[in-house]
C-alpha positions as CSV (number, residue, x, y, z in Angstrom):
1,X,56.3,120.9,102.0
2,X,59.1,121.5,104.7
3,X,57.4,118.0,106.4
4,X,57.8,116.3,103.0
5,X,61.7,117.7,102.8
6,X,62.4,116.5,106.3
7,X,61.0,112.8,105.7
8,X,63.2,112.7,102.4
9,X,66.4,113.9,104.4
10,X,65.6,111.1,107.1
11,X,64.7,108.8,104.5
12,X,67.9,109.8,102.7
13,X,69.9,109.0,105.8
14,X,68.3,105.9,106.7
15,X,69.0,104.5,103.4
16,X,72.8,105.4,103.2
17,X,73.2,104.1,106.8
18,X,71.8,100.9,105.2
19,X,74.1,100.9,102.4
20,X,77.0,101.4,104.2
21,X,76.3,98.4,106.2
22,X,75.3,96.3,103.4
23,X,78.8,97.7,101.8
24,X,80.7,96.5,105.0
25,X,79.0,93.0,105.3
26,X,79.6,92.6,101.8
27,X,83.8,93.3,102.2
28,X,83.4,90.9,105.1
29,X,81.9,88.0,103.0
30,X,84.3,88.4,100.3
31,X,87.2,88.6,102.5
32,X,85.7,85.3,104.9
33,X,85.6,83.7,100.7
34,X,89.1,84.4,100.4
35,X,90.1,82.8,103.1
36,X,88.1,80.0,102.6
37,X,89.9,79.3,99.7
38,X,92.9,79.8,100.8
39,X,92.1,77.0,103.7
40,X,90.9,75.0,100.7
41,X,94.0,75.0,98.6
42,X,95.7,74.3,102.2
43,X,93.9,71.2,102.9
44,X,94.3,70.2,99.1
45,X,98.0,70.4,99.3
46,X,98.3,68.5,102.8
47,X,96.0,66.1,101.2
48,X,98.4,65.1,98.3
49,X,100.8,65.4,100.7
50,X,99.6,63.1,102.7
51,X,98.6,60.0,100.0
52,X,101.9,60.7,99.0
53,X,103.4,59.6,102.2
54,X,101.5,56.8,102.5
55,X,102.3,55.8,99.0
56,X,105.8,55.8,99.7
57,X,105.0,54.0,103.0
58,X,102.6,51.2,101.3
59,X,105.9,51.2,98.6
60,X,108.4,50.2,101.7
61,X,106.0,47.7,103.3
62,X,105.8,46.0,99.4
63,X,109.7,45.8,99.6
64,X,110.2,45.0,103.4
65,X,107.6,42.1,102.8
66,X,109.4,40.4,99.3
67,X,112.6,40.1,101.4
68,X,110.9,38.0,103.9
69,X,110.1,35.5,101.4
């Protein structure tokens, strides 16, 4: 009985151990999520950003080239 007690208390250990680490991976993966979005909405706005200026730039060249003509 006392053999049987002493496997469930290391059992018992063993598996809160585990979930403890399974606990800690898991705050790790939702915090490397959230700053993977973050990075996403980042790039996204530089990206509109960016056709934006060349927009504008492709706007100037249209202008710059009807005056040559």
């Amino acid at each position: 009985m006392r053999d049987r007690a002493e496997k469930q208390q290391q059992d018992l250990t063993r598996i809160r151990a585990e979930r403890d680490d399974l606990r800690s991976q898991a705050q790790l993966l939702a915090r490397i999520v959230q700053v993977l979005g973050i990075e996403n909405h980042q790039l996204k706005e530089a990206s509109t950003n960016l056709r934006r200026q060349l927009a504008a730039q492709g706007a100037v060249r249209d202008l710059t080239r009807r005056r040559r003509t």
